[in-house]
N, CA, C and O atoms as a Tripos MOL2 file, in Angstrom:
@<TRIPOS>MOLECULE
protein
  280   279    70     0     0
PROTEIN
NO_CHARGES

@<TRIPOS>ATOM
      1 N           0.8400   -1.1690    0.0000 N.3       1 UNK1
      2 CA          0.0000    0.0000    0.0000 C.3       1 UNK1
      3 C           0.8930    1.2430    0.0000 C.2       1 UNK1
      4 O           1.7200    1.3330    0.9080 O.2       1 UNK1
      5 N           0.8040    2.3800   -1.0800 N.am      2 UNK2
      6 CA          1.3570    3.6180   -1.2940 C.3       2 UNK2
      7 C           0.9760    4.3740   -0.4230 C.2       2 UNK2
      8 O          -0.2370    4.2990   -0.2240 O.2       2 UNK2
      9 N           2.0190    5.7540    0.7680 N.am      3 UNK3
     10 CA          1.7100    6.1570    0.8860 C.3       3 UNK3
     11 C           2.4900    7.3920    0.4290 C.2       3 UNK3
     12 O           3.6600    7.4540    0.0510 O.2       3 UNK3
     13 N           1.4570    8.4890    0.5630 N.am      4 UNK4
     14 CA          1.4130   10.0110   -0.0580 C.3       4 UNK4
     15 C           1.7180   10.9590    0.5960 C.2       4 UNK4
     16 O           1.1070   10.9670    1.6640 O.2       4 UNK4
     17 N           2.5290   11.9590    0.4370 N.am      5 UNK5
     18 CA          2.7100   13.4060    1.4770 C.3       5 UNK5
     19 C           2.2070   14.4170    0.3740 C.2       5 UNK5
     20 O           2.1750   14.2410   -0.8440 O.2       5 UNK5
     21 N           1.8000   15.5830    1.1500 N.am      6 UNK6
     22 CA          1.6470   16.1220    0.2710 C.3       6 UNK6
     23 C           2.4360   17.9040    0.7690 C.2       6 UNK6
     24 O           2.7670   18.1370    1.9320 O.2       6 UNK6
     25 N           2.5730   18.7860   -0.2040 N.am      7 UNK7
     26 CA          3.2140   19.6520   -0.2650 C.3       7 UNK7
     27 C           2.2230   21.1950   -0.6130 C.2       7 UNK7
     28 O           1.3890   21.2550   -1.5170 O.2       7 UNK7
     29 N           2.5310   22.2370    0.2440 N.am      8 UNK8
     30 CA          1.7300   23.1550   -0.8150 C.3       8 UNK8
     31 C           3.0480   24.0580   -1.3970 C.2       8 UNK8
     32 O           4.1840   24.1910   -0.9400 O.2       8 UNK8
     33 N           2.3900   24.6240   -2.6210 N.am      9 UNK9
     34 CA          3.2090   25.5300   -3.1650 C.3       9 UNK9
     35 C           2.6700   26.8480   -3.7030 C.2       9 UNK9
     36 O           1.4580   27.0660   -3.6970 O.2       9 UNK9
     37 N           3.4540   27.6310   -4.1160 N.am     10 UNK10
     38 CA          2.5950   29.2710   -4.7880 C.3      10 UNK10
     39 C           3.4910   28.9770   -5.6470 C.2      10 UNK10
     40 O           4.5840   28.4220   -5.5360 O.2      10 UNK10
     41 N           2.5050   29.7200   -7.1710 N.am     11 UNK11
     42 CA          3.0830   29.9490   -8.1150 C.3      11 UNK11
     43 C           2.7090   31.0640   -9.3590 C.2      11 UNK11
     44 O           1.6050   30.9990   -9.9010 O.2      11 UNK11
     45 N           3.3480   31.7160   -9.6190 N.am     12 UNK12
     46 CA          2.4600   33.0150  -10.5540 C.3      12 UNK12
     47 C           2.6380   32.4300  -12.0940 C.2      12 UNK12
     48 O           3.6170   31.7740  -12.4510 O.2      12 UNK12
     49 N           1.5020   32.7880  -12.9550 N.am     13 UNK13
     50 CA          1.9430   33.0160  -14.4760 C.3      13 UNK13
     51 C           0.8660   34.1240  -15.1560 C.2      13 UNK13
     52 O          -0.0730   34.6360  -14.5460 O.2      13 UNK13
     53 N           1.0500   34.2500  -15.8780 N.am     14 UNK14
     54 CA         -0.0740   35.0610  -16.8240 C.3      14 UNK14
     55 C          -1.3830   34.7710  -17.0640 C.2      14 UNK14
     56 O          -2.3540   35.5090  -16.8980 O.2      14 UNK14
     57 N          -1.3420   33.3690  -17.5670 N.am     15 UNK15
     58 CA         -2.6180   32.5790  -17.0360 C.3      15 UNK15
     59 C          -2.9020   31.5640  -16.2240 C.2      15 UNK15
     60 O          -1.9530   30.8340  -15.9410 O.2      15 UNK15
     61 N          -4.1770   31.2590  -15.6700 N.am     16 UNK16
     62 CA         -4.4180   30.0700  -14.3670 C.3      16 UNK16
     63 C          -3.6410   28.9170  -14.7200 C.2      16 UNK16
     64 O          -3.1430   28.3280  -13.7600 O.2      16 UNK16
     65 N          -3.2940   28.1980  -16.4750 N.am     17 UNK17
     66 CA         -2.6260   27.0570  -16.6060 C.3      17 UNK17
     67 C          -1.0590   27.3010  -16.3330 C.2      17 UNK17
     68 O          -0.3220   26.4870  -15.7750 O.2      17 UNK17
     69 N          -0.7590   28.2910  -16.7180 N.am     18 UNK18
     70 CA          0.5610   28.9930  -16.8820 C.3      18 UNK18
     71 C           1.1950   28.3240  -15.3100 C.2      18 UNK18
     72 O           1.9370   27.3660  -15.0950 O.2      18 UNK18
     73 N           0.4090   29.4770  -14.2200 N.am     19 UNK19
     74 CA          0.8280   29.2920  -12.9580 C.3      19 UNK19
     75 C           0.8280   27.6920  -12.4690 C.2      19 UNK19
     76 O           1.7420   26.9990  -12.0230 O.2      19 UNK19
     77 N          -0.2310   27.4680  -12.6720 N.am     20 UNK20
     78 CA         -0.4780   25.6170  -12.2370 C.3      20 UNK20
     79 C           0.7140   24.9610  -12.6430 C.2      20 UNK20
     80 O           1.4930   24.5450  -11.7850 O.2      20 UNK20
     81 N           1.0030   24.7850  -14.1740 N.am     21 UNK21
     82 CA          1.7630   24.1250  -14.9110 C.3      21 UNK21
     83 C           3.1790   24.5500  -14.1760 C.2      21 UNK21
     84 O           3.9250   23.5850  -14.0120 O.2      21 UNK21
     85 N           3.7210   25.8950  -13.6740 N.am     22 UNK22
     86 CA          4.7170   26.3370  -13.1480 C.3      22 UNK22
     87 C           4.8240   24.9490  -12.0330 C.2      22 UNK22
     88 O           5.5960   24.0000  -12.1700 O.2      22 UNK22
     89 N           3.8810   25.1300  -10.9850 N.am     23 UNK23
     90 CA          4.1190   24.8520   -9.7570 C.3      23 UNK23
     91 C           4.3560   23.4790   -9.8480 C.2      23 UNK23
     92 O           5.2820   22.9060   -9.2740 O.2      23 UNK23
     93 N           3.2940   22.8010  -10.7670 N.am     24 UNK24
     94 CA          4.1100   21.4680  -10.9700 C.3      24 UNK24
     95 C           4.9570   20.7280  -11.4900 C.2      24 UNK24
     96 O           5.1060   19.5190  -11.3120 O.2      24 UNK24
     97 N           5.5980   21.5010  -12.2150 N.am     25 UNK25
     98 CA          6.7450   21.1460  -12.5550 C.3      25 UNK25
     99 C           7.6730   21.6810  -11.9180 C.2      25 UNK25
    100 O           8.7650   21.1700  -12.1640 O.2      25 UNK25
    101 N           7.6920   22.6650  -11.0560 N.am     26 UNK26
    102 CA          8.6940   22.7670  -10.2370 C.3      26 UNK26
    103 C           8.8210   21.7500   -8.9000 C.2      26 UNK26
    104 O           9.8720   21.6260   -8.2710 O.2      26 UNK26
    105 N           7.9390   21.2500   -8.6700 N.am     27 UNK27
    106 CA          7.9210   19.9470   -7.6110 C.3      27 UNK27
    107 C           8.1040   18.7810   -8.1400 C.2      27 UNK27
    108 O           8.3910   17.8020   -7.4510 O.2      27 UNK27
    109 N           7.9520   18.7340   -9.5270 N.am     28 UNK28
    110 CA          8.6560   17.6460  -10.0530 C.3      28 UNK28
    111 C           9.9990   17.8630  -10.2030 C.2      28 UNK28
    112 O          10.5910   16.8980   -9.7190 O.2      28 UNK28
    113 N          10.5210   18.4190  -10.5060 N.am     29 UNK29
    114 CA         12.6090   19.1370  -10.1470 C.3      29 UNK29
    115 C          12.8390   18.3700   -9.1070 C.2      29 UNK29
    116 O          13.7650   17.6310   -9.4430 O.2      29 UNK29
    117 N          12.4920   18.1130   -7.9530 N.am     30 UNK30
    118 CA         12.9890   18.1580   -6.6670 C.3      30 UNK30
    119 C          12.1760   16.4580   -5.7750 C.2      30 UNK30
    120 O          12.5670   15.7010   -4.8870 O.2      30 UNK30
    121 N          11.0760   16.5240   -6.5490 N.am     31 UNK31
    122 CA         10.4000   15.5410   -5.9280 C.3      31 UNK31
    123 C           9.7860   14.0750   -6.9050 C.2      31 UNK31
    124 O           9.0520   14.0640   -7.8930 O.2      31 UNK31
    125 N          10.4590   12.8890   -6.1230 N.am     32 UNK32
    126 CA          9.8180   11.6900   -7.1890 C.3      32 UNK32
    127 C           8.3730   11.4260   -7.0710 C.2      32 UNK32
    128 O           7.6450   11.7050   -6.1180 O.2      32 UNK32
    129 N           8.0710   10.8580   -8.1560 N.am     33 UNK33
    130 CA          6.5370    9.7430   -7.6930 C.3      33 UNK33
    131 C           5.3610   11.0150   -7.4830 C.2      33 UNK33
    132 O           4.3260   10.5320   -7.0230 O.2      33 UNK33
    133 N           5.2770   12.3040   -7.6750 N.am     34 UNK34
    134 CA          4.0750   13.2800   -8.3910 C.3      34 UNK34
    135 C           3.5960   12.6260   -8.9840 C.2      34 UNK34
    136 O           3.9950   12.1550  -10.0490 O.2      34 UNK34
    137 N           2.3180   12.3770   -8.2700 N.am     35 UNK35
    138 CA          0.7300   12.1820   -8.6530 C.3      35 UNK35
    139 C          -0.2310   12.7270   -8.7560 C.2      35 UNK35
    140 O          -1.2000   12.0670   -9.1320 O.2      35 UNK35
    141 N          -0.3880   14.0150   -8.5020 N.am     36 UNK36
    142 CA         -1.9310   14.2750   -8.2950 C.3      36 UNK36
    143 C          -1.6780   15.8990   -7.3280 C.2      36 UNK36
    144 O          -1.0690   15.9920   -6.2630 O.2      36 UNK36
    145 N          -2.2660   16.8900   -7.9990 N.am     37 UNK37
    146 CA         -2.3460   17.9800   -7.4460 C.3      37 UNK37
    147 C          -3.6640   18.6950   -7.3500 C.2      37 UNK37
    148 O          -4.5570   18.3540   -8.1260 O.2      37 UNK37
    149 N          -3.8920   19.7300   -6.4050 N.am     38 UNK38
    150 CA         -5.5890   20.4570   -6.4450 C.3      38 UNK38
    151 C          -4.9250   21.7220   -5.7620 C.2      38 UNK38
    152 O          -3.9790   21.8820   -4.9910 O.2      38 UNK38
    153 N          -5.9050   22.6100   -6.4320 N.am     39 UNK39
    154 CA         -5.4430   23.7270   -6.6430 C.3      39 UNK39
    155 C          -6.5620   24.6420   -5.1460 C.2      39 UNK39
    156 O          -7.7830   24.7850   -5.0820 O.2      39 UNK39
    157 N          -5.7950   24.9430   -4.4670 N.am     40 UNK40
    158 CA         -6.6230   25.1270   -3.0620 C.3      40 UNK40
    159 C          -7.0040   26.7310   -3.1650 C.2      40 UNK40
    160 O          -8.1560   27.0440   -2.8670 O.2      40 UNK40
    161 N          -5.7960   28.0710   -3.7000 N.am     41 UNK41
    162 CA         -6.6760   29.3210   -4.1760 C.3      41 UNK41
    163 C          -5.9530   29.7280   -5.2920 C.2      41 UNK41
    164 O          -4.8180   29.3730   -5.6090 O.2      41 UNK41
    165 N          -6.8590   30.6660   -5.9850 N.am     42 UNK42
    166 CA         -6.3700   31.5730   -6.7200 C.3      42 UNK42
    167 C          -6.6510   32.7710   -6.4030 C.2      42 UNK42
    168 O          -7.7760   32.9990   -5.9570 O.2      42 UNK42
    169 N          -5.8590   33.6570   -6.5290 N.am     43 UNK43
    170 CA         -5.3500   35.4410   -6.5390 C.3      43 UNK43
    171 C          -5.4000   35.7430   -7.8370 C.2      43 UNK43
    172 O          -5.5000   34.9250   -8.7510 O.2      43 UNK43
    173 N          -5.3230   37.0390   -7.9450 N.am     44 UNK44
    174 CA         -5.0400   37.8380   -8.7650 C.3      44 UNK44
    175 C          -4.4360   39.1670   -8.5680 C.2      44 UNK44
    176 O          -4.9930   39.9420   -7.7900 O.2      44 UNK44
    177 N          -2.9630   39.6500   -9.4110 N.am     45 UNK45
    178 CA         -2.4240   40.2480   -9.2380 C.3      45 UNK45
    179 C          -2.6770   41.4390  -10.3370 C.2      45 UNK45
    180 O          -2.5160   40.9760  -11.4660 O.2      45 UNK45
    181 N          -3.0850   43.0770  -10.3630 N.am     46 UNK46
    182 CA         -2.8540   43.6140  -11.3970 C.3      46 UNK46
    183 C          -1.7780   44.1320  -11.3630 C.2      46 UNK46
    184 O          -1.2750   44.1420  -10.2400 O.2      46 UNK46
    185 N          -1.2300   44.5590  -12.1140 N.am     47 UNK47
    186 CA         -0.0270   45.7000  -12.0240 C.3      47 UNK47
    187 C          -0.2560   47.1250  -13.1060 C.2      47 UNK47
    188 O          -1.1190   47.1800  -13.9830 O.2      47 UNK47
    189 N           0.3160   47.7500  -12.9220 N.am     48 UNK48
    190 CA          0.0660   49.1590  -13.4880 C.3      48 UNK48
    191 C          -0.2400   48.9740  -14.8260 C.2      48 UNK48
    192 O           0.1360   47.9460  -15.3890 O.2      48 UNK48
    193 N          -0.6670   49.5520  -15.2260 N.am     49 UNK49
    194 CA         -1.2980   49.6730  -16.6300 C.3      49 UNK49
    195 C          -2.6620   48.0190  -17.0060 C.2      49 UNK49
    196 O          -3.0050   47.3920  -18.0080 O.2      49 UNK49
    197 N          -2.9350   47.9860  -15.7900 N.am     50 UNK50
    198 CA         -4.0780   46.8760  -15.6160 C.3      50 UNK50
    199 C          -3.9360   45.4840  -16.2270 C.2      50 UNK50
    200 O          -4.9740   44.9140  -16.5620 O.2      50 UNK50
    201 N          -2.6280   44.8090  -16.4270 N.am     51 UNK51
    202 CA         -2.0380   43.9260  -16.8050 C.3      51 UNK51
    203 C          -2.2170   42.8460  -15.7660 C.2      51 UNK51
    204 O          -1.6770   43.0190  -14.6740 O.2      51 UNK51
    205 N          -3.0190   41.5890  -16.0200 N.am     52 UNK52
    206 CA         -3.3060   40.6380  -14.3800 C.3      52 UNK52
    207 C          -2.4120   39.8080  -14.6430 C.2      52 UNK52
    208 O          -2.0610   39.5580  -15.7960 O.2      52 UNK52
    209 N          -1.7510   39.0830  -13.2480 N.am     53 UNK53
    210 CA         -0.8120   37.9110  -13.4840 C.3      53 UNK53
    211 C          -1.9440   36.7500  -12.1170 C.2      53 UNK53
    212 O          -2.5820   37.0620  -11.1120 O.2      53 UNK53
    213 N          -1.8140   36.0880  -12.4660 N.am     54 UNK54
    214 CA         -2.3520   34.9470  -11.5430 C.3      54 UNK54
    215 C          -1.6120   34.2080  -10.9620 C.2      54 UNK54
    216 O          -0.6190   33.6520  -11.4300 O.2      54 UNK54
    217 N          -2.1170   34.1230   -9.6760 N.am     55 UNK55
    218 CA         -1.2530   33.5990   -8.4720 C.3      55 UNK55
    219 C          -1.8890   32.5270   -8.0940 C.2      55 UNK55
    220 O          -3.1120   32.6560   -8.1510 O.2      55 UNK55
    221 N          -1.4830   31.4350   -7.7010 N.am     56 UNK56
    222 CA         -2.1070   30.1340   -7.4290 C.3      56 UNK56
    223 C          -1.5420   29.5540   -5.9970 C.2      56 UNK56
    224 O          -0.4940   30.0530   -5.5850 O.2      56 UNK56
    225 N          -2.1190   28.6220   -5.2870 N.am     57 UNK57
    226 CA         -1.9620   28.0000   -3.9120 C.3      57 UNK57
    227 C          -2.1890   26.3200   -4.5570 C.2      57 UNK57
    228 O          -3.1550   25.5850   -4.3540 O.2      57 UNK57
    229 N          -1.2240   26.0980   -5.1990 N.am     58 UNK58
    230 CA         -1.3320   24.0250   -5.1770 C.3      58 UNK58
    231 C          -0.6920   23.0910   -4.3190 C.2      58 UNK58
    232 O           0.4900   22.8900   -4.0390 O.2      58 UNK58
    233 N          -1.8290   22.5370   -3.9510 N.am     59 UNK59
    234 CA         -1.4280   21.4290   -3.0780 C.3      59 UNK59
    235 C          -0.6360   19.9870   -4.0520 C.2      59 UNK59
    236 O          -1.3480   19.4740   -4.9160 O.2      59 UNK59
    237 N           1.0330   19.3360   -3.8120 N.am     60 UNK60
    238 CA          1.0640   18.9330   -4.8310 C.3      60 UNK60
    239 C           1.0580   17.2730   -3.6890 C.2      60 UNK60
    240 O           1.5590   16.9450   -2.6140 O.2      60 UNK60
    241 N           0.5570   16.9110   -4.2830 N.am     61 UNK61
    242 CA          0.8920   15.4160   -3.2440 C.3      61 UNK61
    243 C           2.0910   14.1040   -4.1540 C.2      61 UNK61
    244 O           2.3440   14.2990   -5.3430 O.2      61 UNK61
    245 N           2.4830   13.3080   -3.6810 N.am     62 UNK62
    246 CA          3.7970   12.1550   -4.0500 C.3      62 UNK62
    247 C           4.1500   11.0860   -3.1470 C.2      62 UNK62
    248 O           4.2920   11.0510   -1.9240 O.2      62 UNK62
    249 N           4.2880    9.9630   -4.3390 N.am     63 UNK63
    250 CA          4.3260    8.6590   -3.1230 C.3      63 UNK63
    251 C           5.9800    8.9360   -2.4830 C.2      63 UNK63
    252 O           7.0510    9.3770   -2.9020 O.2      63 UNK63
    253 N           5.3870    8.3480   -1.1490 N.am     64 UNK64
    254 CA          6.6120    8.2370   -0.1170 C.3      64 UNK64
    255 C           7.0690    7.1100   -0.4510 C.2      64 UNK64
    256 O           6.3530    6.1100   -0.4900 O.2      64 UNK64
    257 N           8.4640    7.1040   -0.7720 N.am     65 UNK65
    258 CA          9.3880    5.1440   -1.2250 C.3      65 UNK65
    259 C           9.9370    4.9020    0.1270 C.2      65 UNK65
    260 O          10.4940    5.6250    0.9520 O.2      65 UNK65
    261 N           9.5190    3.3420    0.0820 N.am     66 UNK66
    262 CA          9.9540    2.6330    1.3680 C.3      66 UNK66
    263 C          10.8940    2.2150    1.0470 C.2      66 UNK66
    264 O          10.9520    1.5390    0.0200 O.2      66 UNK66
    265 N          12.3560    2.5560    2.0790 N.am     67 UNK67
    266 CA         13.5460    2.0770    2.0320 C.3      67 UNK67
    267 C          14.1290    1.5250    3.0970 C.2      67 UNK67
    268 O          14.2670    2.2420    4.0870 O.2      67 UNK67
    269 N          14.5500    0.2870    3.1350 N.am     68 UNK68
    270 CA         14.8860   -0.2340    4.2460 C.3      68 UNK68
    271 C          16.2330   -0.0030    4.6070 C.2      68 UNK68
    272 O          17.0010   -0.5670    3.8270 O.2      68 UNK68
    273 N          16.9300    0.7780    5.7280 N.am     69 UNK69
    274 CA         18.2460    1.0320    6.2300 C.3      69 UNK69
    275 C          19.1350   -0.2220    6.8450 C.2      69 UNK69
    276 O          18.5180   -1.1600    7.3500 O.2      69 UNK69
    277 N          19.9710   -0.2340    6.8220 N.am     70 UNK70
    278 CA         20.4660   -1.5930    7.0550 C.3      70 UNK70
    279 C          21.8540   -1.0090    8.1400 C.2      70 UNK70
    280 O          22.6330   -1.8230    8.6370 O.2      70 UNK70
@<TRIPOS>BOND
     1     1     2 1
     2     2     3 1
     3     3     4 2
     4     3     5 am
     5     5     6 1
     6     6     7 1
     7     7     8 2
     8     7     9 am
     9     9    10 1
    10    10    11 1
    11    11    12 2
    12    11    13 am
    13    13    14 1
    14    14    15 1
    15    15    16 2
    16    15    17 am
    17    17    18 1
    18    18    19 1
    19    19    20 2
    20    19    21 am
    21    21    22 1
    22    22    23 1
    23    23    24 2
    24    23    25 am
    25    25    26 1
    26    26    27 1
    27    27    28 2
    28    27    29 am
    29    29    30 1
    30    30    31 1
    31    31    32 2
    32    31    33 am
    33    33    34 1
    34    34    35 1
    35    35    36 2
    36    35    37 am
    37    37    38 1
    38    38    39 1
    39    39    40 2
    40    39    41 am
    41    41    42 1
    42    42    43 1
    43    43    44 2
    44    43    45 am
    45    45    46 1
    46    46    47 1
    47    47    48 2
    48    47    49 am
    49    49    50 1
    50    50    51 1
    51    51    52 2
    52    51    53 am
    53    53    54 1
    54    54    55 1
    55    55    56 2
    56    55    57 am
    57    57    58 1
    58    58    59 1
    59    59    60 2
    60    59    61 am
    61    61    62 1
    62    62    63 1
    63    63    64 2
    64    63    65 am
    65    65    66 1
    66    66    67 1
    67    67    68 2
    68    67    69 am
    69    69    70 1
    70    70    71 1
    71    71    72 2
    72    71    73 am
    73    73    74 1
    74    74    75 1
    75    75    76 2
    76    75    77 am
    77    77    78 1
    78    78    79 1
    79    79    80 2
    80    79    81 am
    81    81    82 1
    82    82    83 1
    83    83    84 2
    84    83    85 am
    85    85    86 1
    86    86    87 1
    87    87    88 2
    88    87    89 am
    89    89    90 1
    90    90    91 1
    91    91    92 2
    92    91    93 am
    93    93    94 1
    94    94    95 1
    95    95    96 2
    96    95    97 am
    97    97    98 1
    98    98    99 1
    99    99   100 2
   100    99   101 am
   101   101   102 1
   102   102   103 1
   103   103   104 2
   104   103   105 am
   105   105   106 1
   106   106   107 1
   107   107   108 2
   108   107   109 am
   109   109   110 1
   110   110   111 1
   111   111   112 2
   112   111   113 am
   113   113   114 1
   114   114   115 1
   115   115   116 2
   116   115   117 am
   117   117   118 1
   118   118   119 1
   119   119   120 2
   120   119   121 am
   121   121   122 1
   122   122   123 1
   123   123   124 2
   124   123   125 am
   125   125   126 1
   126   126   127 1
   127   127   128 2
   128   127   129 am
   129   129   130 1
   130   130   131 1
   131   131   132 2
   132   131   133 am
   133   133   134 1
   134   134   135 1
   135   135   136 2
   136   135   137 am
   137   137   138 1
   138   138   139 1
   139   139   140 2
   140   139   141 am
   141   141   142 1
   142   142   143 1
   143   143   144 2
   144   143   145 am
   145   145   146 1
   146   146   147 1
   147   147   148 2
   148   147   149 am
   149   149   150 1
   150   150   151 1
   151   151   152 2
   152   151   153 am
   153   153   154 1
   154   154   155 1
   155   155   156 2
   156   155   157 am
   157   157   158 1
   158   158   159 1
   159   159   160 2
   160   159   161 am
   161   161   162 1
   162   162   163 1
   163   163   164 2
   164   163   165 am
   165   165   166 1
   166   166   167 1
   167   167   168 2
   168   167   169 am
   169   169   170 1
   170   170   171 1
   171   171   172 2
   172   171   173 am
   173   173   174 1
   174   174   175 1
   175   175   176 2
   176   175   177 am
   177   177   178 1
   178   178   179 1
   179   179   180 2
   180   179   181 am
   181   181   182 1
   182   182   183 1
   183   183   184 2
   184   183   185 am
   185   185   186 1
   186   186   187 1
   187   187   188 2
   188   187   189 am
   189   189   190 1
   190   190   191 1
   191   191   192 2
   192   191   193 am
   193   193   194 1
   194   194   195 1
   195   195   196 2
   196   195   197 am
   197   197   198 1
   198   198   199 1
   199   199   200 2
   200   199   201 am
   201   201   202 1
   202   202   203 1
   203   203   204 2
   204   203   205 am
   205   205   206 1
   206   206   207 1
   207   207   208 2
   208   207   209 am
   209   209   210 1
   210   210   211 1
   211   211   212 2
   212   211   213 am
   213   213   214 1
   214   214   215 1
   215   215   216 2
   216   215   217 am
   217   217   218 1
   218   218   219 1
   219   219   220 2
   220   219   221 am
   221   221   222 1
   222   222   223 1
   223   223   224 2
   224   223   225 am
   225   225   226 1
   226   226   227 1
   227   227   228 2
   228   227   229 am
   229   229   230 1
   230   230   231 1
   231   231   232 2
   232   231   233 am
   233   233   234 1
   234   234   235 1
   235   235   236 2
   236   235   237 am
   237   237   238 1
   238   238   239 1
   239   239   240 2
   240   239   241 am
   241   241   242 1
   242   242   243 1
   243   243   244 2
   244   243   245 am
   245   245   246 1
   246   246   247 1
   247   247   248 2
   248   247   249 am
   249   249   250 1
   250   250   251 1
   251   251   252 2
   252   251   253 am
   253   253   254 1
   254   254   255 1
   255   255   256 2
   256   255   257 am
   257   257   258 1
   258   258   259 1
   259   259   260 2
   260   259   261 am
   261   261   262 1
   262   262   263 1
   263   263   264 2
   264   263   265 am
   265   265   266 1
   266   266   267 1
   267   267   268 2
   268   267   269 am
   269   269   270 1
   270   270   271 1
   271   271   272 2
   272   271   273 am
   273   273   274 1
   274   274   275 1
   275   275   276 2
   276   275   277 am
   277   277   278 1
   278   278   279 1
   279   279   280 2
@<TRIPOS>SUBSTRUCTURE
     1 UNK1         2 RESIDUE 1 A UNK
     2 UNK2         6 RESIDUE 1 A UNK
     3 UNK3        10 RESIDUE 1 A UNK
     4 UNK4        14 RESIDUE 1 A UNK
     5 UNK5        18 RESIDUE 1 A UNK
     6 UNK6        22 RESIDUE 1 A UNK
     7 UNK7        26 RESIDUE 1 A UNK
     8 UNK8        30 RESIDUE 1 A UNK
     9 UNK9        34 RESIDUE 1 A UNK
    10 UNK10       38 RESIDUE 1 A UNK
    11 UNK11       42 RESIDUE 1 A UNK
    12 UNK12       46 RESIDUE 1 A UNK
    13 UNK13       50 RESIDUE 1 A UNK
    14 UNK14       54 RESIDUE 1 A UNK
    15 UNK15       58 RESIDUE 1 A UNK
    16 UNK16       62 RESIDUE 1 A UNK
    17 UNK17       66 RESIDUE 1 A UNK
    18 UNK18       70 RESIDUE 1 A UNK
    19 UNK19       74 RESIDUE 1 A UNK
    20 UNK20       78 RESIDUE 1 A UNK
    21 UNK21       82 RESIDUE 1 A UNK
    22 UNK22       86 RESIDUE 1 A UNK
    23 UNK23       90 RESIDUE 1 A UNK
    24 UNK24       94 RESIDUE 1 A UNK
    25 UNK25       98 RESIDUE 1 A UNK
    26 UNK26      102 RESIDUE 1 A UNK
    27 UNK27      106 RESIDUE 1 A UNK
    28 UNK28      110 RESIDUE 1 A UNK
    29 UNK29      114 RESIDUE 1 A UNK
    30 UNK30      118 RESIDUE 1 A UNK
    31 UNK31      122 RESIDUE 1 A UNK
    32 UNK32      126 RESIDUE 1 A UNK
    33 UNK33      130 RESIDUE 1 A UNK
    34 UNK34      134 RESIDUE 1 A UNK
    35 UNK35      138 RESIDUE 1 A UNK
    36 UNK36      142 RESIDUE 1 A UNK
    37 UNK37      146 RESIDUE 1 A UNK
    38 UNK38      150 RESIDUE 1 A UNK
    39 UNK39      154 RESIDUE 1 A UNK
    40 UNK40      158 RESIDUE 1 A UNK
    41 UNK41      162 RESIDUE 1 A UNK
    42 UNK42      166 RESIDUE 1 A UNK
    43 UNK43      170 RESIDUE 1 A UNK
    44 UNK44      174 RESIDUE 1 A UNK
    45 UNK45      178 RESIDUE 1 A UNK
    46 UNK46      182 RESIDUE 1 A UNK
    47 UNK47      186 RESIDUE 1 A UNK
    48 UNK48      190 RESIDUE 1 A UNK
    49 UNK49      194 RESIDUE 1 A UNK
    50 UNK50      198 RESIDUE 1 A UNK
    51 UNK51      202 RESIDUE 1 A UNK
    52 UNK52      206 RESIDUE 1 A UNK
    53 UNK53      210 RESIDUE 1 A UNK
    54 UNK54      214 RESIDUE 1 A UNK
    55 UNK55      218 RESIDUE 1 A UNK
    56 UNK56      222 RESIDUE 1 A UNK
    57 UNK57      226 RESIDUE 1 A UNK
    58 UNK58      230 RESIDUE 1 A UNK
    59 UNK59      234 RESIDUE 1 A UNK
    60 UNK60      238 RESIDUE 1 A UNK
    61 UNK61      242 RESIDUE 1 A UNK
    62 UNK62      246 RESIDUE 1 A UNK
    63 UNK63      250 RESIDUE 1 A UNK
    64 UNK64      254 RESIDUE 1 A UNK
    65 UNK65      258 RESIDUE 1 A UNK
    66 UNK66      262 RESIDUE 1 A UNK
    67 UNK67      266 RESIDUE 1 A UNK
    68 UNK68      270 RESIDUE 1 A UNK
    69 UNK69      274 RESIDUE 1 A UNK
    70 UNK70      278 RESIDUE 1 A UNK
C-alpha cells in the first residue's frame, strides 16, 4: 500500500494554466513519484497599466518510497 505526502506551493503566471503548470513542474525538479495535485486558491495580481498575473496555492501530493536502512 502507497503512501502520499503532500506539499503546498505558490506559483504566478499570466494565465491560471501557466501558474499551475509552473508549480508542478517545479515539484517535479525536486520531488519523485508526483501524482496528483488540487489547486486550493487563486489570486489575482494587477499591475500598473491593468495587466493581471495569476497567483495560485497548489497542493502537490507524491508517493513516499519505502527504504529499508540496514
Amino acid at each position: 500500500m502507497a503512501v502520499e505526502k503532500s506539499i503546498d506551493l505558490t506559483a504566478t503566471g499570466a494565465t491560471l494554466d501557466e501558474a499551475i503548470q509552473s508549480a508542478v513542474h517545479r515539484a517535479g525538479l525536486t520531488l519523485e513519484g508526483v501524482s496528483s495535485f488540487e489547486v486550493e486558491r487563486i489570486e489575482g495580481l494587477v499591475e500598473e497599466g491593468g495587466e493581471v498575473t495569476y497567483k495560485v496555492l497548489v497542493r502537490v501530493s507524491f508517493a513516499i518510497k519505502e527504504r529499508i536502512h540496514e
